[in-house]
C-alpha positions in Angstrom: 31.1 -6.5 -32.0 29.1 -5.7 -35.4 31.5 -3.9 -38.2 28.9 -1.9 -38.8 28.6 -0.4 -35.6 31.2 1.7 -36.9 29.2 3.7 -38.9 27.3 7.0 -37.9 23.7 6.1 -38.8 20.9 8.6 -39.1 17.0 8.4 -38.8 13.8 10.9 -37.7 12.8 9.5 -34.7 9.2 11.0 -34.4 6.2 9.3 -35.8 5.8 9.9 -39.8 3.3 12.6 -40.4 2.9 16.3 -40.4 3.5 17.9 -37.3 5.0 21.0 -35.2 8.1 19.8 -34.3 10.4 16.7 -35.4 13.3 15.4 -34.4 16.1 13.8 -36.3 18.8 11.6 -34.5 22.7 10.9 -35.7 25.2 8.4 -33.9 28.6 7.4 -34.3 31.7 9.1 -34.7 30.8 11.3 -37.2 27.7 12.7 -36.0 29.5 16.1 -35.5 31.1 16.6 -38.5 28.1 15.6 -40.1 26.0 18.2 -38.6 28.9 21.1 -39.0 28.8 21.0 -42.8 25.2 22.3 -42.7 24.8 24.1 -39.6 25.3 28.0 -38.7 25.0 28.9 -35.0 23.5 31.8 -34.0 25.6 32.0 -31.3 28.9 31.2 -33.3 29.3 28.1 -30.8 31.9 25.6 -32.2 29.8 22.4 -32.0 33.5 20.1 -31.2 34.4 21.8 -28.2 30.4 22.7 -26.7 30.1 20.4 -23.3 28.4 17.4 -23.7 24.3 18.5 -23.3 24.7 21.6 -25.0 21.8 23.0 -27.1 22.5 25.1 -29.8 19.8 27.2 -32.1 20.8 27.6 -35.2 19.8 27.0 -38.6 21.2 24.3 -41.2 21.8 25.7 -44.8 21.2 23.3 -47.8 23.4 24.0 -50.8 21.1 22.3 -53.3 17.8 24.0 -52.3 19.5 27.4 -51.2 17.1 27.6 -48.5 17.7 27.9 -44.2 16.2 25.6 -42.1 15.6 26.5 -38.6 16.6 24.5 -35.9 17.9 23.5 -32.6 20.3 21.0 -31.7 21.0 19.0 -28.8 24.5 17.7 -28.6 25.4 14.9 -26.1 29.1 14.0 -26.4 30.3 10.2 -25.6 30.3 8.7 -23.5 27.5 10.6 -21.9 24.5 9.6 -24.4 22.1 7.4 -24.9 24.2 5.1 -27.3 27.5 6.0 -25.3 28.2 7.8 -28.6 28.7 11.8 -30.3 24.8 12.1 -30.7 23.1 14.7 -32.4 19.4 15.8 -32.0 17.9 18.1 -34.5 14.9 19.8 -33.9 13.0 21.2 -36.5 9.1 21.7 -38.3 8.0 17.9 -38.9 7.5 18.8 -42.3 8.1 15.2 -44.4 9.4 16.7 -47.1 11.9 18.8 -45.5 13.1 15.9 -43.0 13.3 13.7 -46.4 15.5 16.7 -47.7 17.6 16.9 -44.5 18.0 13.1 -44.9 19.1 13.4 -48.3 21.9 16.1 -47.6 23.2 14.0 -45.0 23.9 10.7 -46.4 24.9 13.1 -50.0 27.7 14.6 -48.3 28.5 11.5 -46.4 28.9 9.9 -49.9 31.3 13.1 -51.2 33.6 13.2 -48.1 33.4 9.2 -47.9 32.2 9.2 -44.5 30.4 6.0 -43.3 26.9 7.7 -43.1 23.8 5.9 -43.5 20.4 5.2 -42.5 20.0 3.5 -39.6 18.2 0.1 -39.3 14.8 -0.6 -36.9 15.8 -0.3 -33.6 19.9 0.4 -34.3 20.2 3.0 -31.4 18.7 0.7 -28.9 20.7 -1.9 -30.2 24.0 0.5 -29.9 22.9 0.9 -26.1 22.8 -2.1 -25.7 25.7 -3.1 -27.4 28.2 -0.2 -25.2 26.6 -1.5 -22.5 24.2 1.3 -21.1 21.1 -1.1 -20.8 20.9 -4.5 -20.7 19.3 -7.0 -23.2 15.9 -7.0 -20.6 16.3 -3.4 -20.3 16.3 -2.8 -24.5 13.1 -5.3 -25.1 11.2 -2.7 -22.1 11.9 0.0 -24.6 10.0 -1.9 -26.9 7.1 -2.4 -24.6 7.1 1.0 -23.5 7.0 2.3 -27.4 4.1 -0.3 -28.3 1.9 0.2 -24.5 -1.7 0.9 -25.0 -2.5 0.9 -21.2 -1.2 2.4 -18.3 -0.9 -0.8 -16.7 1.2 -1.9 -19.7 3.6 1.1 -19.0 3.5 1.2 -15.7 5.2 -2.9 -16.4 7.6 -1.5 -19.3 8.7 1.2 -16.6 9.0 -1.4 -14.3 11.7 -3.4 -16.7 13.1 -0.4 -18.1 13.9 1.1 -14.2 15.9 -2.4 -14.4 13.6 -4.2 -11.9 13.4 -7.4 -13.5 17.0 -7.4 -14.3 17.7 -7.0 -10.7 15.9 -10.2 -9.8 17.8 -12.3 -12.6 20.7 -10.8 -11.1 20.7 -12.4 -7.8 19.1 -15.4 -8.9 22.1 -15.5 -11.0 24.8 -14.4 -8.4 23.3 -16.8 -5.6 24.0 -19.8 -8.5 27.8 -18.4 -9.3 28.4 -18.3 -5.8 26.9 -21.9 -4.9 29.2 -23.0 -7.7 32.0 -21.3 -6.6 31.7 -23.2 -3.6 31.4 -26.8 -5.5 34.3 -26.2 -8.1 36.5 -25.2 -5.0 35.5 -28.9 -3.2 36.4 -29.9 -6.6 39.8 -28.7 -6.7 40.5 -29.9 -3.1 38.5 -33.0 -2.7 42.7 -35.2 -2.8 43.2 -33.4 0.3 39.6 -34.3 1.9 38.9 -30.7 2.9 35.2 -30.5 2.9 34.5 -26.6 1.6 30.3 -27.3 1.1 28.2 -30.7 2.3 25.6 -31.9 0.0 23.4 -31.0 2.6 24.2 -27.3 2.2 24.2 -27.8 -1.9 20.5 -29.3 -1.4 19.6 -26.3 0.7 20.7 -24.2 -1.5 19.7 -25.6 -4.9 15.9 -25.8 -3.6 16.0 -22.1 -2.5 17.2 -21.0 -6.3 14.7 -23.4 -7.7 11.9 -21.8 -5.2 12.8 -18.0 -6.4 12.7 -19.0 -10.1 9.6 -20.6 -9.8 8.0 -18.1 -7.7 9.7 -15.5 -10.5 7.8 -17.8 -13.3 4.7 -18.4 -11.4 4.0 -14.7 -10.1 1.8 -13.2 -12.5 -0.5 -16.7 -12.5 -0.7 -16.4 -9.1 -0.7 -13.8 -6.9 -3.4 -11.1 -7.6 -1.2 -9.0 -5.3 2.5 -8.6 -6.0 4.9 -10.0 -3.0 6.3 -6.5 -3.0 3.5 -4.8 -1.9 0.8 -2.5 -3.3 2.8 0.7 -4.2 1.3 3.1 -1.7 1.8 7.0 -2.2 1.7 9.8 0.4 1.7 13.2 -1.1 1.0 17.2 -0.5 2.7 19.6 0.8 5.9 20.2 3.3 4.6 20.3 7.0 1.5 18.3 6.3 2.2 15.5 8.6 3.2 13.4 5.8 6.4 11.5 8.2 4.3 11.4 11.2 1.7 9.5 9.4 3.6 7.2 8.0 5.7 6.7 10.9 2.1 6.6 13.4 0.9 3.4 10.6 4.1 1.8 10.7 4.2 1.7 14.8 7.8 2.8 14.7 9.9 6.0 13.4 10.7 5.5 9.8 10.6 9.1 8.6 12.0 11.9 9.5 9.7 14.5 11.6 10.7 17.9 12.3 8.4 21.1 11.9 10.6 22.9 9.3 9.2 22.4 6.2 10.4 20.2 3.0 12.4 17.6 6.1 11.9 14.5 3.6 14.3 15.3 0.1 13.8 11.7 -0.8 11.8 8.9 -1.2 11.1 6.9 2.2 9.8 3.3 1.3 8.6 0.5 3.9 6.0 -2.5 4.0 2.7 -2.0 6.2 1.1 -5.2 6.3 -3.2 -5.4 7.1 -5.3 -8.5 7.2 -2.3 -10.3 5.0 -2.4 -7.4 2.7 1.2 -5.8 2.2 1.2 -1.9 1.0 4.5 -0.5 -0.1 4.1 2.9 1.8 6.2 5.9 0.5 6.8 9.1 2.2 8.0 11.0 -0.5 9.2 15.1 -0.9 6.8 17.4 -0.4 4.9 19.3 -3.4 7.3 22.8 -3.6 7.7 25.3 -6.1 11.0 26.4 -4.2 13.8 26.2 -6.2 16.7 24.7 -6.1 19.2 21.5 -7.7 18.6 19.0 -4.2 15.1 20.1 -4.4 14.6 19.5 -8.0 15.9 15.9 -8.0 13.9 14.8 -5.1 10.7 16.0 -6.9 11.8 13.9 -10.5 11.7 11.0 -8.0 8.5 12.6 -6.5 6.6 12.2 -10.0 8.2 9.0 -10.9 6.8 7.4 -7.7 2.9 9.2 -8.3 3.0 7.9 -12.1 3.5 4.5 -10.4 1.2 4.2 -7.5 -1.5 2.3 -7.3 -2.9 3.9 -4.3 -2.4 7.5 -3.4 -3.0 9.2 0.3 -3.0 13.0 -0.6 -2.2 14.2 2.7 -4.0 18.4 3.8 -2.9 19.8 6.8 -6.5 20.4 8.0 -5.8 23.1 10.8 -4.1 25.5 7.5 -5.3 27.4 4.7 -6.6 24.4 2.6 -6.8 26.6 -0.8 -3.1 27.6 -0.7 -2.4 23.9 -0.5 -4.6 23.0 -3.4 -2.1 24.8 -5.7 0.7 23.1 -5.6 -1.5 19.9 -6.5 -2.6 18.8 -10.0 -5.7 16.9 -9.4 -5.7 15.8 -13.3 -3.4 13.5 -12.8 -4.7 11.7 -9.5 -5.2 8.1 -9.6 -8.2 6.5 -9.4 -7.5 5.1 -5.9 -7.2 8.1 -3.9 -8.0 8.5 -0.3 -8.5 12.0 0.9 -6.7 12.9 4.6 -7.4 16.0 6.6 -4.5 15.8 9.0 -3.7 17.2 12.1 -7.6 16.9 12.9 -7.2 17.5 16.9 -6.3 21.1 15.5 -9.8 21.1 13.7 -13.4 22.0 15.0 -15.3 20.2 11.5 -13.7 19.3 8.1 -14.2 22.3 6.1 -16.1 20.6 2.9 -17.1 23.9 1.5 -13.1 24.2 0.8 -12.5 21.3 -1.0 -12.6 21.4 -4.7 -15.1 19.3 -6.7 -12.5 16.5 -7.6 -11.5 15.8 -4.0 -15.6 15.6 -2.7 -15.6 12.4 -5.8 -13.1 10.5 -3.1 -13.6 8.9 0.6 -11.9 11.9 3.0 -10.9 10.8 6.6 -10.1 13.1 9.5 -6.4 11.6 11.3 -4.1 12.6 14.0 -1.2 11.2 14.8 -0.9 12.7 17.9 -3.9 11.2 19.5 -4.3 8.6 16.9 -8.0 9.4 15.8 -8.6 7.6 12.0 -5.5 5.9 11.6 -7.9 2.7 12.2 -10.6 3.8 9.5 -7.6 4.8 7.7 -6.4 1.0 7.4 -9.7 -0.4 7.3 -9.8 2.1 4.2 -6.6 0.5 2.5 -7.6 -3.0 3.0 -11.0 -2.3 1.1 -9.2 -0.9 -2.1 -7.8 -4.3 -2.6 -10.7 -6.7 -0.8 -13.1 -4.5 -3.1 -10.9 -5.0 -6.2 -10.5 -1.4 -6.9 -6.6 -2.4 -7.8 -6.5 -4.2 -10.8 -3.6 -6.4 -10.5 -5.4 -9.5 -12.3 -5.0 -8.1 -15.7 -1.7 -6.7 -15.4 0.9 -7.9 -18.0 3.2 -10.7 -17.4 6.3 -9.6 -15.9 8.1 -11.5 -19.1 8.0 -11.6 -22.2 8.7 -15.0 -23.9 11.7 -15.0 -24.6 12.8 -14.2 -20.9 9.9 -17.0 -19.6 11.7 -19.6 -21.6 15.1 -19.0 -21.1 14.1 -19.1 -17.2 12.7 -22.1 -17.4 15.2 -23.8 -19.4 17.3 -21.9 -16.2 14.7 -24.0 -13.8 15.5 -27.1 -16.0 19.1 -27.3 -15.5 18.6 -26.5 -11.5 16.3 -29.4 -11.6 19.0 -31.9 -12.7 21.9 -30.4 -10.5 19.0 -31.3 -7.3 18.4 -35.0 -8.7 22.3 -35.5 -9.1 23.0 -34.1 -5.4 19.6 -36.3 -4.2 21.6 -39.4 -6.1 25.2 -38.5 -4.6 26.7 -38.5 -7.7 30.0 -36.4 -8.1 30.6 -32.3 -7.7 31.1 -32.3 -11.6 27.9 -33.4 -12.7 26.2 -30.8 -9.9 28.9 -27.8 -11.1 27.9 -28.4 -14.7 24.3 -28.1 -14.6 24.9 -24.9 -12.7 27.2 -23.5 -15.4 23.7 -24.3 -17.5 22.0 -22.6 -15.6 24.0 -19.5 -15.1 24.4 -19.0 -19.1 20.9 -19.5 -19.4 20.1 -16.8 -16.8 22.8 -14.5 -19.0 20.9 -15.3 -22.1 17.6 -12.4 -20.1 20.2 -9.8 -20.0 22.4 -10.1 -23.1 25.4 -11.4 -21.5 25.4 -14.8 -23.3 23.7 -14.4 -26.7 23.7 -14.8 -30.3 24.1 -12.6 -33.4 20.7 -14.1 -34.7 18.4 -13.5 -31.1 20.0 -9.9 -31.2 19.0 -8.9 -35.2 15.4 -10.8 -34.2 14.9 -8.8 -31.0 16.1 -5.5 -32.6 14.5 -6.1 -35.8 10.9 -5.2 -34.7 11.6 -1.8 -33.4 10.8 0.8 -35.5 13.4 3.0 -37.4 14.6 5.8 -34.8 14.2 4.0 -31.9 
């Protein structure tokens, strides 16, 4: 580990300018007492023994300047932060003069009291996560991405990599290699006492379906204009809208959970509807609900996360109800492009009441369904196939899933597999096969960070910004 990830660095964290509100950052072991030479609670909270996620308003008092600053700070204790170390937020005016002064009275009394204080270098904190292990090395460069996206589609793809999807795939593509070896070094060890443990067939087998999901894994952005996982698929609105049953009705089978009390579905309900070769990643997710409460709340963080992320949402109205009191719980700002309007329930409704919908929801196809006698569910389908046949889902432009560094460490992964398949094809020994894999494996570590180099670590790190 670095020597100098000893030290308690310090750096604003917001963008340079003038603003309303900044935020300065301290890590390490020191960021505590760093903070308690200056600051003066208003509460008289001793900032050593506050739990972890406290916030404290206060204001910090600088000798030189006799003046008060006013602030707030957000204390989040290891191992519980960001960095997995004492962290201290300060938030305050963004004033650059008064952060430079804050700046300057830190790393001043770190000096006096010979603490090891100092400025942090670009991208330190990341690197620090990365470093205690809270993200891995994949995980780190989607902060990067996220920092520098210009596009939702661009974010959407940084999310993606940050949420650890990509790192998931490497995973298994790693632990289906360690396990194939596992397999060959053990024939290895008992090949004096001819116990056969794995043919070369099986190897073959095997080594071809590792080299087929790499590839695939390389080759996916190129070409598929859909991804294999499915078009992410949203159903939203409020409890008791019929939400499960429709799902369930265009699945053919019960996935959700149905029940006339309101709010049944607290979590995210996720399966593949496939039309004309077309697969849509459906999600039944918790109902919009201003009720309160901490199972509630959760289930409606995941609620967001999946809207931010859909490339098609179903906003789901219980047409036989009060459509107005339904309309307020949904914020029709932030709608995706790709929205299908769905009275529900129709068999309950003489004629779709236009004169109720709001102006945004008349811009978007509506369709009358029913689950109970199945009326629209066909339109409905027809409907979802056309968003994608039509081209309304841009997945052609999307960014490419790696960035490369990861594409070339995978295909040097792909290389290795490559030769371990021609050694098996030319029966040469176990060895020869177990060593390419070993390749292989390290190669796939070198994505996440857990077989790396001082100098790929201070490149990647190096072009994050100071803060971050």
């Amino acid at each position: 580990m670095c020597p100098e990830i000893q030290d308690t660095i310090v750096a604003v964290s917001t963008p340079s300018g003038r603003s309303l509100h900044a935020i300065i950052k301290i890590s390490g072991q020191e960021a505590i007492h760093c903070i308690k030479d200056f600051f003066v609670s208003a509460s008289h909270l001793d900032l050593e023994t506050a739990p972890s996620y406290s916030s404290v308003q206060g204001h910090l008092y600088i000798p030189e300047e006799y003046i008060n600053i006013p602030v707030v700070l957000y204390i989040m204790k290891k191992p519980y932060s960001y960095t997995k170390e004492d962290v201290v937020e300060i938030h305050t005016i963004g004033s650059p003069p008064l952060l430079d002064m804050l700046l300057n009275a830190f790393l001043s009394k770190g000096i006096q009291t010979k603490r090891g204080i100092r400025l942090s270098q670009p991208g330190e904190f990341t690197k620090r996560a990365f470093l205690h292990g809270r993200i891995d090395l994949a995980q780190a460069e989607a902060t990067m991405r996220i920092i520098r996206a210009q596009t939702d589609l661009e974010l959407k793809a940084a999310i993606a990599h940050l949420t650890g999807d990509v790192s998931q795939e490497i995973r298994r593509i790693q632990d289906d290699s360690i396990s194939l070896c596992s397999h060959i070094e053990a024939s290895i060890d008992f090949s004096d006492q001819d116990i056969d443990l794995i043919s070369a067939t099986e190897i073959m087998k095997r080594l071809e379906a590792i080299k087929t999901t790499i590839s695939h894994f390389l080759n996916q952005p190129e070409t598929s204009r859909v991804p294999p996982e499915g078009i992410d698929t949203v159903l939203y609105g409020k409890p008791n809208v019929g939400k499960s049953s429709l799902i369930n009705a265009l699945l053919g089978k019960r996935r959700a959970i149905v029940s006339e009390i309101p709010g049944t579905t607290r979590d995210v309900v996720t399966d593949i509807l496939e039309i004309d070769g077309i697969r849509f990643k459906l999600t039944d997710t918790a109902g919009a609900d201003d009720t309160k409460g901490a199972v509630i709340s959760r289930a409606m963080e995941k609620t967001q996360s999946m809207l931010t992320r859909a490339q098609v949402l179903l906003l789901v109205f219980d047409g036989s109800a009060n459509l107005g009191e339904q309309f307020l719980e949904i914020n029709l700002d932030d709608l995706t492009n790709n929205v299908i309007v769905i009275m529900n329930k129709c068999d309950l409704l003489q004629e779709i009441p236009h004169y109720e919908l709001p102006e945004k929801l008349k811009e978007y196809p509506i369709i009358l369904t029913s689950t109970l006698t199945g009326v629209g569910l066909e339109r409905l389908r027809e409907m979802l196939a056309e968003t994608v046949l039509e081209g309304r889902i841009n997945t052609s432009i999307a960014p490419p899933l790696l960035n490369m560094r990861q594409r070339e460490a995978l295909q040097r992964s792909l290389q290795s597999i490559q030769q371990a398949i021609e050694s098996a094809r030319n029966n040469e020994s176990y060895e020869f096969i177990a060593l390419d894999l070993h390749t292989a494996i390290d190669t796939l570590g070198e994505i996440m960070g857990k077989v790396t180099t001082e100098d790929i670590l201070d490149h990647i790190f190096s072009e994050f910004c100071i803060g971050k």
